[in-house]
LOTI-921208 format. One record per residue (C-alpha): residue number from 1; residue in one letter; x negated, z negated, y negated. Coordinates in pm, 1 decimal, padded with zeros to 6 digits. Example, Ala and Ser with C-alpha at 12.3 -4.5 7.8 and 13.67 -1.06 7.14 Angstrom:
REM LOTI-921208
[1, "a", [-01230.0, -00780.0, 00450.0]]
[2, "s", [-01367.0, -00714.0, 00106.0]]
//
This chain:
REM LOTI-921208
[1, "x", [-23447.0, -18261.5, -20185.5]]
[2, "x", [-23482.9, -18151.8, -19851.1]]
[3, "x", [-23309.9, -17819.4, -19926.5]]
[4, "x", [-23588.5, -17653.3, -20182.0]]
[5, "x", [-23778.9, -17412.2, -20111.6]]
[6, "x", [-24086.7, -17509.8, -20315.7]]
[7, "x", [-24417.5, -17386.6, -20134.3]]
[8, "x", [-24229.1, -17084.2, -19975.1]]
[9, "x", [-24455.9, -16781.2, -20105.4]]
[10, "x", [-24324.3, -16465.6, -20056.0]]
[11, "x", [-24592.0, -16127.7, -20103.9]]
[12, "x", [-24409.3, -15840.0, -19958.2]]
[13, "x", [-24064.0, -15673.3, -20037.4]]
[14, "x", [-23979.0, -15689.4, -19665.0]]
[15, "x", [-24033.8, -16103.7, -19666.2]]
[16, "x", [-23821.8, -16091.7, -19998.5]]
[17, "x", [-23524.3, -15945.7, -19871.1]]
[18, "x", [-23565.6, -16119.3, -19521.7]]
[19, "x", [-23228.6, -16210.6, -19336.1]]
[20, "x", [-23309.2, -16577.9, -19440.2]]
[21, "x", [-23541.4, -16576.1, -19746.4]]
[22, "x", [-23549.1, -16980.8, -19722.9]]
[23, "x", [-23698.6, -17131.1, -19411.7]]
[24, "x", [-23399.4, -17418.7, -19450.8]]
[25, "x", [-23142.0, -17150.6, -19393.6]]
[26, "x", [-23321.6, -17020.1, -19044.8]]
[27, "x", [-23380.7, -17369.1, -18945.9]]
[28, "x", [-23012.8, -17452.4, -19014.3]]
[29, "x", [-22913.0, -17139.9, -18797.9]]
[30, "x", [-23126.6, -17157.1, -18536.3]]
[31, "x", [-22969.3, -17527.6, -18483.4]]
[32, "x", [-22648.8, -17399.8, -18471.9]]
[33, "x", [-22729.0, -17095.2, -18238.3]]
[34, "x", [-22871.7, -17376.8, -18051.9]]
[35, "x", [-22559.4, -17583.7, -18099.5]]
[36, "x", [-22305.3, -17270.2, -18019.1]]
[37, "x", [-22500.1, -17147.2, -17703.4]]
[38, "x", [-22580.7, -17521.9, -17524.8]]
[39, "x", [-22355.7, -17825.6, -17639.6]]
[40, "x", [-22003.2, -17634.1, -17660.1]]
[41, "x", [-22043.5, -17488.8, -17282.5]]
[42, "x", [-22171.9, -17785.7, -17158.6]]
[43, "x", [-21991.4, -18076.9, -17312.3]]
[44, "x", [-21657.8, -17898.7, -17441.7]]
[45, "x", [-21318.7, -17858.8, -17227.9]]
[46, "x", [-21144.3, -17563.5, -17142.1]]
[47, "x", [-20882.7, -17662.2, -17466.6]]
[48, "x", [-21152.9, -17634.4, -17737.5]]
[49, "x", [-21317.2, -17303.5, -17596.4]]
[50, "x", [-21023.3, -17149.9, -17459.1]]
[51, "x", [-20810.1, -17235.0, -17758.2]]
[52, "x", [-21030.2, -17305.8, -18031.1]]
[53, "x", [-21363.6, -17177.4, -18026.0]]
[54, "x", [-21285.2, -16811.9, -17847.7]]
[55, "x", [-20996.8, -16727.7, -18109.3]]
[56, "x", [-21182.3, -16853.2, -18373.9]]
[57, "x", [-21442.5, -16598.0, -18288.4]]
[58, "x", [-21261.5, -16311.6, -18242.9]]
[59, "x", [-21105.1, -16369.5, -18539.2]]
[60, "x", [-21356.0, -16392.4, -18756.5]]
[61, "x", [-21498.7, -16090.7, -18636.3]]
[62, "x", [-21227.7, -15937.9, -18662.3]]
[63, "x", [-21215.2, -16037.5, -19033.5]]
[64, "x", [-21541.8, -15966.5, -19094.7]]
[65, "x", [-21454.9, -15618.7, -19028.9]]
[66, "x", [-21151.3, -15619.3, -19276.7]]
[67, "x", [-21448.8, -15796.5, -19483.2]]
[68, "x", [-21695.3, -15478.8, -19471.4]]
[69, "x", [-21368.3, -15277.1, -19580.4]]
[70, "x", [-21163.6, -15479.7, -19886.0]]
[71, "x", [-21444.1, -15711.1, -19999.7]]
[72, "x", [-21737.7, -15502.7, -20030.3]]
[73, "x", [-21579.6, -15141.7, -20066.9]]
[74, "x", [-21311.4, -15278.8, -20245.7]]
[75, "x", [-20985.1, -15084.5, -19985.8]]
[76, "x", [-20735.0, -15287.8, -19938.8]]
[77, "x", [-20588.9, -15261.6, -19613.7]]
[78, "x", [-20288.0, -15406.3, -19413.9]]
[79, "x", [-20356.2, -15216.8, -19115.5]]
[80, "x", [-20636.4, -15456.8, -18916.7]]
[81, "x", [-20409.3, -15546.8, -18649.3]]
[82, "x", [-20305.7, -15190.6, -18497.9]]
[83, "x", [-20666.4, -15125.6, -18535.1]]
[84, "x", [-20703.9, -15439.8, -18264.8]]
[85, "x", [-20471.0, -15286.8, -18130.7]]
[86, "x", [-20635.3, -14970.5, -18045.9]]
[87, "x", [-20931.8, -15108.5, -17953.4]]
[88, "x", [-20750.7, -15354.8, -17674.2]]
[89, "x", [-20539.8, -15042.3, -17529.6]]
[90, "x", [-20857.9, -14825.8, -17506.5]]
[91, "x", [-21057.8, -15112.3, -17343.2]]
[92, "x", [-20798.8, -15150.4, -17096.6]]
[93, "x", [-20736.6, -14760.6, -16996.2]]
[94, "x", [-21155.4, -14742.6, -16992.6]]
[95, "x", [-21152.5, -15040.8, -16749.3]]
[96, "x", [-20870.8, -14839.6, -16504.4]]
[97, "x", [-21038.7, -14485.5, -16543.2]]
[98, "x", [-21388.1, -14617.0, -16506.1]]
[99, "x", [-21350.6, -14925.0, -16338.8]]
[100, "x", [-21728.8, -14909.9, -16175.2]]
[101, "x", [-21841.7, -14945.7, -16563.3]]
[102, "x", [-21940.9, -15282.2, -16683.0]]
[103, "x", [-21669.7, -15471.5, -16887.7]]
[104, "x", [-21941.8, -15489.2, -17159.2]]
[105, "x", [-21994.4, -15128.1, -17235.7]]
[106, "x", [-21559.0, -15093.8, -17203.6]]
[107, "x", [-21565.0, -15354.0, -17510.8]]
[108, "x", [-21846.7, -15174.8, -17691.7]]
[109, "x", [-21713.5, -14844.8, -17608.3]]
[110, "x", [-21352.9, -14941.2, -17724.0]]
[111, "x", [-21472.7, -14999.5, -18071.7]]
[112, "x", [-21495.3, -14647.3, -18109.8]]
[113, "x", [-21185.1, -14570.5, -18068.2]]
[114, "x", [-21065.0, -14740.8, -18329.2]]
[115, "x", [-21311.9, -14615.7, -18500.1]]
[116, "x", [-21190.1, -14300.9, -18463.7]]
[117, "x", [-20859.3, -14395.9, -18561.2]]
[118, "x", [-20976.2, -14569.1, -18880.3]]
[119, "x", [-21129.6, -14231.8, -18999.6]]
[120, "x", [-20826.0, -14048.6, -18917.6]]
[121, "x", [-20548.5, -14319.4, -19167.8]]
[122, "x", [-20880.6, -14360.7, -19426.9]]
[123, "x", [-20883.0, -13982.3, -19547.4]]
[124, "x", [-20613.9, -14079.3, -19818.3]]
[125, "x", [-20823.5, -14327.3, -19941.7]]
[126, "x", [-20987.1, -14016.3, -20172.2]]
[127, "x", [-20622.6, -13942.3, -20378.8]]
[128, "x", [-20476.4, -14347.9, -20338.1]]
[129, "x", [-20618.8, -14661.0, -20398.5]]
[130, "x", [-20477.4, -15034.8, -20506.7]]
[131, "x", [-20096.2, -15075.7, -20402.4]]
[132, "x", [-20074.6, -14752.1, -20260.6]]
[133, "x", [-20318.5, -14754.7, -20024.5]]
[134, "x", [-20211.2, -15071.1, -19896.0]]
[135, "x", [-19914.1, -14866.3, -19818.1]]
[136, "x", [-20095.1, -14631.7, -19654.4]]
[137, "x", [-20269.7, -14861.8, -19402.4]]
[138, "x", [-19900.0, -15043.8, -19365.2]]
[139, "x", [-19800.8, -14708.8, -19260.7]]
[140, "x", [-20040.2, -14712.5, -19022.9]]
[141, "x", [-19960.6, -15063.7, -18875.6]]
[142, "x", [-19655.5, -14938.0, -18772.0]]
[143, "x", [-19702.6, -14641.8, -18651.5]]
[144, "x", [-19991.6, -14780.7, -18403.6]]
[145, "x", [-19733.5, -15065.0, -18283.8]]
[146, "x", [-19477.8, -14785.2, -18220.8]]
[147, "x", [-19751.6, -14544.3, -18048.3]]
[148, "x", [-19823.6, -14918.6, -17818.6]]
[149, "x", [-19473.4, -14954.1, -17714.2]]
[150, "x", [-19318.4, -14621.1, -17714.7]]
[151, "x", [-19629.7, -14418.2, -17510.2]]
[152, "x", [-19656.7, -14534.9, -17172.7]]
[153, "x", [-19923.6, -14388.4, -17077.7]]
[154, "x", [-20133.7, -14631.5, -17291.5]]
[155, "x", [-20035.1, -14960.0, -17037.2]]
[156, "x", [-20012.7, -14724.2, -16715.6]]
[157, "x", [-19616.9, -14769.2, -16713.3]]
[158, "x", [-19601.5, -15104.7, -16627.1]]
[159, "x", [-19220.5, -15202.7, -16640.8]]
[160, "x", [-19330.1, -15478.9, -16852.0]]
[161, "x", [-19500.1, -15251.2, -17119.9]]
[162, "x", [-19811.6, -15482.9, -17126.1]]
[163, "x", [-20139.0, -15493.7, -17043.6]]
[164, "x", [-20322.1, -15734.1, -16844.6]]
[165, "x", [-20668.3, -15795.0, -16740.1]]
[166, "x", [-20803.3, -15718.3, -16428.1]]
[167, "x", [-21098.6, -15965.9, -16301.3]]
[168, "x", [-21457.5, -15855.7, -16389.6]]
[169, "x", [-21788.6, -15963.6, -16267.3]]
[170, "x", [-22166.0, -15973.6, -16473.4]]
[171, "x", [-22370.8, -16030.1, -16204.3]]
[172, "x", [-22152.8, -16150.4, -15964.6]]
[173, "x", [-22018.8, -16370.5, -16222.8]]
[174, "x", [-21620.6, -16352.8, -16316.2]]
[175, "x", [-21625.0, -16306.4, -16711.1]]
[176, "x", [-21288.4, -16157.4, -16713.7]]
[177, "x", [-20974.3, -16182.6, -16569.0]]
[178, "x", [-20812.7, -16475.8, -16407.5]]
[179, "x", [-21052.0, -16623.7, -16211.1]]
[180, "x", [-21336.7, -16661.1, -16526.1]]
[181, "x", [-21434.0, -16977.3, -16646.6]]
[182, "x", [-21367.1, -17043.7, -17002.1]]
[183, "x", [-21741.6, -17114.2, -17058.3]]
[184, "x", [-21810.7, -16737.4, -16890.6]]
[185, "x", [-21553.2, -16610.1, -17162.7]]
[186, "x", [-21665.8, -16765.6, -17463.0]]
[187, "x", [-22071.5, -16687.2, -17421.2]]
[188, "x", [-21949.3, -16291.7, -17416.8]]
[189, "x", [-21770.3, -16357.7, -17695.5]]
[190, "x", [-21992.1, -16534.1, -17875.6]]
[191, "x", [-22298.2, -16259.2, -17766.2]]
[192, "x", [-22066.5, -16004.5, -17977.7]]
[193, "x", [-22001.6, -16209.0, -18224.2]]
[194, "x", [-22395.3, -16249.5, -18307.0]]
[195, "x", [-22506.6, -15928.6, -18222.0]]
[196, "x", [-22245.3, -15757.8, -18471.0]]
[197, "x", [-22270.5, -16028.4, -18744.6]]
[198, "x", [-22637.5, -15929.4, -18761.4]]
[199, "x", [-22574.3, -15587.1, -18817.7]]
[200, "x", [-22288.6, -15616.9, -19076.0]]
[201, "x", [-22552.5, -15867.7, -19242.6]]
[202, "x", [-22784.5, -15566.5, -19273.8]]
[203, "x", [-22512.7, -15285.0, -19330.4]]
[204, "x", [-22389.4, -15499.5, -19689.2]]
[205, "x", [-22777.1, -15526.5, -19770.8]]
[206, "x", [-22877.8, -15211.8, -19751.6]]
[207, "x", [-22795.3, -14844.4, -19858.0]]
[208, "x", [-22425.9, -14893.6, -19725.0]]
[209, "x", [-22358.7, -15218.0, -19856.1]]
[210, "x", [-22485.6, -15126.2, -20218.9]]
[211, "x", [-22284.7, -14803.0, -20223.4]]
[212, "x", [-21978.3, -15019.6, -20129.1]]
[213, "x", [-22022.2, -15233.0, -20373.8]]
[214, "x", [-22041.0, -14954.2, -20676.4]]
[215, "x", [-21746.3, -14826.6, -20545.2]]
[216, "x", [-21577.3, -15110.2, -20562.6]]
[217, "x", [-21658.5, -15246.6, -20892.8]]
[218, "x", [-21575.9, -14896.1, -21054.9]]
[219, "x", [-21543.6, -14553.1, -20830.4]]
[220, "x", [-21590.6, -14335.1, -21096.8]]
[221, "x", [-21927.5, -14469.1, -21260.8]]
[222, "x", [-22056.4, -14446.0, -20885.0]]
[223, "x", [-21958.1, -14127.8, -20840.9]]
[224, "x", [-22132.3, -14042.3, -21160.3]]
[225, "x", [-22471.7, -14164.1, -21033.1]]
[226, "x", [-22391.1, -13956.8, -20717.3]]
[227, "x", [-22248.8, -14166.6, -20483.6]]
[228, "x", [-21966.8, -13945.7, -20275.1]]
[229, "x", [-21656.7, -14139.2, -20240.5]]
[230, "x", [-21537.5, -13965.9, -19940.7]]
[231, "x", [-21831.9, -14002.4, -19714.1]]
[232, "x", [-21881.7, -14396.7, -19824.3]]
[233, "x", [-21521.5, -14459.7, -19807.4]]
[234, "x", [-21439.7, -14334.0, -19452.1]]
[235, "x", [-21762.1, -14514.2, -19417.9]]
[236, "x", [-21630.7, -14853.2, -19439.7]]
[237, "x", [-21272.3, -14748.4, -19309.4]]
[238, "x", [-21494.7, -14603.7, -18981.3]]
[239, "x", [-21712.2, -14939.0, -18909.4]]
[240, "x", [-21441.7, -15174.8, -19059.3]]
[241, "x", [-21212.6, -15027.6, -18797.2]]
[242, "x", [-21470.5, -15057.9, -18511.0]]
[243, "x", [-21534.7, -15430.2, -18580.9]]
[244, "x", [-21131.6, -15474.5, -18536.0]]
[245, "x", [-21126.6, -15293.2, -18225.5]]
[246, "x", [-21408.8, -15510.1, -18065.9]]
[247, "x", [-21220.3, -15757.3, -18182.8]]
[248, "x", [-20904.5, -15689.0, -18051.5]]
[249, "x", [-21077.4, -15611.9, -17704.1]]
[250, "x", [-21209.1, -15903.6, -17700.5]]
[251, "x", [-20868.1, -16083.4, -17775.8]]
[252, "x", [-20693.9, -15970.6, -17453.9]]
[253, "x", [-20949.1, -15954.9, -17222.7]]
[254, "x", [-21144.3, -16273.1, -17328.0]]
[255, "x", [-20868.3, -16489.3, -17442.5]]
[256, "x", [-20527.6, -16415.3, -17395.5]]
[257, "x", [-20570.4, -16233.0, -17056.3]]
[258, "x", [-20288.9, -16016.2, -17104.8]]
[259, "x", [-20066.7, -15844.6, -17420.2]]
[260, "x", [-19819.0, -15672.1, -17522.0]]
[261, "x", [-19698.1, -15489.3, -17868.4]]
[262, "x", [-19646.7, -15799.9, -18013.7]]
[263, "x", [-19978.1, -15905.5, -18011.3]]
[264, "x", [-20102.4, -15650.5, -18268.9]]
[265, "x", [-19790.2, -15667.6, -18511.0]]
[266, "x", [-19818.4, -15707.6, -18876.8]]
[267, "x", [-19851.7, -16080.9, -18927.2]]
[268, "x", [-20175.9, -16048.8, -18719.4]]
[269, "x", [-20267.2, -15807.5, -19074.7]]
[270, "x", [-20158.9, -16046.4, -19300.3]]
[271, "x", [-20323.7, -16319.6, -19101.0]]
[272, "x", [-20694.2, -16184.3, -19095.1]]
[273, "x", [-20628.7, -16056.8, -19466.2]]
[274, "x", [-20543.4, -16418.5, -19564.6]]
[275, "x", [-20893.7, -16540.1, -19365.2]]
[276, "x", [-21048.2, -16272.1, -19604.9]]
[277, "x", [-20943.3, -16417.3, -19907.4]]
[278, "x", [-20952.4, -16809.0, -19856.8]]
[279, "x", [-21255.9, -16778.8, -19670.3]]
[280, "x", [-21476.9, -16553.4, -20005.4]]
[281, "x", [-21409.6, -16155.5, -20034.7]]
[282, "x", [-21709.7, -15972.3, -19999.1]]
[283, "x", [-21922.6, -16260.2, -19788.5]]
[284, "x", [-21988.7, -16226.1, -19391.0]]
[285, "x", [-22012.1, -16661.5, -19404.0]]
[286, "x", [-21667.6, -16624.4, -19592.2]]
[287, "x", [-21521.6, -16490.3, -19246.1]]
[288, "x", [-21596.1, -16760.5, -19035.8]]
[289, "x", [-21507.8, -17025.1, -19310.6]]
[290, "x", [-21175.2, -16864.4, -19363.4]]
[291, "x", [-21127.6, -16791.9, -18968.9]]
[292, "x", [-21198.8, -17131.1, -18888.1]]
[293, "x", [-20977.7, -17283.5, -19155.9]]
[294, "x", [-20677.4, -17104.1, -19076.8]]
[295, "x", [-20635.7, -17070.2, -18726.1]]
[296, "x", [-20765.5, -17461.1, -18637.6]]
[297, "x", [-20555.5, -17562.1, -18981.6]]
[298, "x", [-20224.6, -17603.7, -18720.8]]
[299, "x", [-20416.2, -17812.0, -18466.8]]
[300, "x", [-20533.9, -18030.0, -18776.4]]
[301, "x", [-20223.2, -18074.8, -18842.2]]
[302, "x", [-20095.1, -18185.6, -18522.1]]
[303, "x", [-20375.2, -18422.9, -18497.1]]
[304, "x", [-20449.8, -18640.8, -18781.8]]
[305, "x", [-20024.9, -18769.7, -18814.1]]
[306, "x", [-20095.0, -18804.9, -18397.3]]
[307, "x", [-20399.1, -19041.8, -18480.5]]
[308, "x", [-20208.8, -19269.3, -18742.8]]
[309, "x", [-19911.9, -19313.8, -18422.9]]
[310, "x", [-19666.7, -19018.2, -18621.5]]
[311, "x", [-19519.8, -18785.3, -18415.0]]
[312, "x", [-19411.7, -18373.9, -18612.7]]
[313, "x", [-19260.2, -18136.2, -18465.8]]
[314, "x", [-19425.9, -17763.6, -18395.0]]
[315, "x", [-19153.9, -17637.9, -18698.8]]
[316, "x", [-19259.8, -17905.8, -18901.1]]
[317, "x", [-19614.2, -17778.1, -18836.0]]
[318, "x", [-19547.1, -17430.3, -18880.8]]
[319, "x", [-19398.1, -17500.6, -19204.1]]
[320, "x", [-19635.1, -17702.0, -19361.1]]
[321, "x", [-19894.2, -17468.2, -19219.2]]
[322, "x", [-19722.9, -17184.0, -19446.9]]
[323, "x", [-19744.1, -17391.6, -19750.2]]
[324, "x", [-20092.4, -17533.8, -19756.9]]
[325, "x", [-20201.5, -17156.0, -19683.5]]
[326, "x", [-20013.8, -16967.3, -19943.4]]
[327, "x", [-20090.9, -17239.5, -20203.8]]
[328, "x", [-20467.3, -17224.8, -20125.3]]
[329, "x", [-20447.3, -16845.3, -20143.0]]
[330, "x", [-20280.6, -16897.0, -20458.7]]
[331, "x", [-20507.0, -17160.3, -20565.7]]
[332, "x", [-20817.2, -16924.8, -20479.4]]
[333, "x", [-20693.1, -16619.6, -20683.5]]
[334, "x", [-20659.3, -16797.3, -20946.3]]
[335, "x", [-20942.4, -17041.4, -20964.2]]
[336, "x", [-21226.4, -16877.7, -20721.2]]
[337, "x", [-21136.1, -16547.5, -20600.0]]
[338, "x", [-21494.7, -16571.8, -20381.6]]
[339, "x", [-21331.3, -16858.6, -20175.8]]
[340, "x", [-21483.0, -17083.5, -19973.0]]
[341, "x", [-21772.1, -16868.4, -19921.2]]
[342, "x", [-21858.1, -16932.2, -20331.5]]
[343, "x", [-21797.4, -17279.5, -20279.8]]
[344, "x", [-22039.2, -17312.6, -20017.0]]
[345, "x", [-22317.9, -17113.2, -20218.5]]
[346, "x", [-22232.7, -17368.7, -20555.6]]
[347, "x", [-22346.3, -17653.0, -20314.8]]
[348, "x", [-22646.3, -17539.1, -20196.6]]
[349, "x", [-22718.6, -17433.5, -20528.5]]
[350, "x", [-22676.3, -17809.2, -20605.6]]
[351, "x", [-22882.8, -17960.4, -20288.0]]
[352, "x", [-23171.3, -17750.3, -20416.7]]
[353, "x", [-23168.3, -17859.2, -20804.8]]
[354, "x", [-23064.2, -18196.8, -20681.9]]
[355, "x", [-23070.9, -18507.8, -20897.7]]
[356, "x", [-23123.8, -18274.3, -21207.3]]
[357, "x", [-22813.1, -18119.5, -21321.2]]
[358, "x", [-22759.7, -17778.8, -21467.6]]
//
């Protein structure tokens, strides 16, 4: 079968634990790089990259960095969406006091911030774990959506109590604000999305990532073979919670062009935790499977009765959306907690032994 790697030698450690081990998998990614960075800007209308392949994006990063946190250090959190939050609000006062800087650096910078702010709510992590720490990073949901609507200092006291993007130029070019092109807005988007993808890839693979991963399975037998659950904790909490401030900087000023409090409440938690878990915990493929299923999963929906001449409703939609959702989360708890992600490794595991069964 096409997909074996028979003939692939490898003679060093550093070809062994290669990004891409198999020279399928590189071939299949560089034609979708190829695919991501060409075809959808040039053939694709403002609907599918303004509405479906941006969000999409930004949520799977987004997830990915909820990802680094509950599926490979094993810390539940419900807190991913203030930590957008922060992120957006600090991109947007870095673009007003420094408004010669490059929008690029204000996203990258912005990250930090919520950074920041993850260290800060991820010191109880040490004492609480399970339900209550959940509770702990609820706690912190809210009190970031309070801090976003109650300080005004954080939108420069618009009367509106939102933010909104101002236009900004990369080389003359408008990638921000309301005169850039949707194409502009998703290749930014889709620059951060690679660049950070490659280093979470390498974070979960290396020193971090297997330190995680004791912790997770059993915090105590890694903290007898000397791992220190404080540092590796606030670890994850600190670059899970810059990966959802990108994220959430990238949501206003590359999507939805303006926010308010709203934009960062809880169901936008609940939402990227539900990616997590349908798409595989503990898997940086299981973000964008679980990204892309849930948030094009209402346009799917709209679309195939619309084909056979049926006409539903956007409650109807809603609705249904709910219950295909919570009974695939359901369904994936029970049957394969690793989630699509799994179900994606079990056929290529099949392409490769393919026609003998095992």
């Amino acid at each position: 079968m096409f997909y074996r790697e028979a003939g692939q030698f490898k003679t060093t450690y550093r070809a062994d634990q290669a990004v891409f081990p198999i020279r399928q998998d590189l071939i299949g990614i560089v034609i979708l790089m190829a695919f991501l960075v060409v075809v959808v800007p040039l053939t694709f209308n403002d609907f599918w990259i303004s509405s479906v392949m941006i969000p999409t994006l930004i949520f799977a990063l987004a997830a990915i960095g909820l990802n680094i946190l509950t599926g490979f250090a094993g810390q539940l959190s419900l807190g991913t969406g203030g930590f957008m939050g922060v992120g957006a609000f600090a991109c947007y006062k870095l673009t007003t006091i420094f408004p010669e800087v490059n929008i690029i650096v204000h996203i990258a910078l912005s990250g930090l911030f919520a950074a920041g702010v993850g260290f800060v709510f991820g010191l109880p992590s040490l004492r609480v774990k399970g339900f209550y720490l959940a509770v702990a990073t609820l706690a912190s949901q809210f009190f970031l959506e309070w801090s976003f609507g109650r300080i005004p200092w954080l939108y420069n006291y618009n009367a509106s109590g939102a933010i909104e993007v101002p236009n900004k130029y990369l080389f003359g070019i408008p990638i921000a604000g309301p005169t850039a092109s949707a194409e502009a807005r998703y290749l930014v988007v889709l620059a951060f999305v690679v660049v950070l993808t490659f280093v979470a890839s390498n974070l979960v693979r290396g020193r971090f990532g297997r330190a995680w991963m004791a912790v997770r399975d059993m915090d105590i037998a890694a903290e007898l073979i000397g791992i220190r659950l404080l540092p590796t904790k606030l670890m994850a909490f600190t670059i899970s919670s810059y990966f959802a401030g990108v994220a959430g900087a990238l949501m206003v000023f590359m999507w939805l062009g303006a926010a308010e409090v709203a934009s960062f409440d809880i169901n936008v938690s609940f939402q990227i935790l539900f990616m997590v878990i349908i798409g595989g915990l503990g898997s940086i493929m299981g973000a964008f499977l679980g990204a892309a299923f849930i948030w094009n999963l209402p346009i799917l929906l709209r679309g195939v009765p619309k084909f056979f001449g049926l006409d539903i409703n956007a409650a109807t939609v809603e609705h249904i959306q709910f219950m295909v959702v919570g009974g695939m989360i359901i369904f994936f708890l029970i049957v394969e907690p690793s989630g699509f992600a799994r179900l994606w490794q079990i056929t290529k595991e099949k392409l490769r032994r393919w026609p003998f069964p095992y």
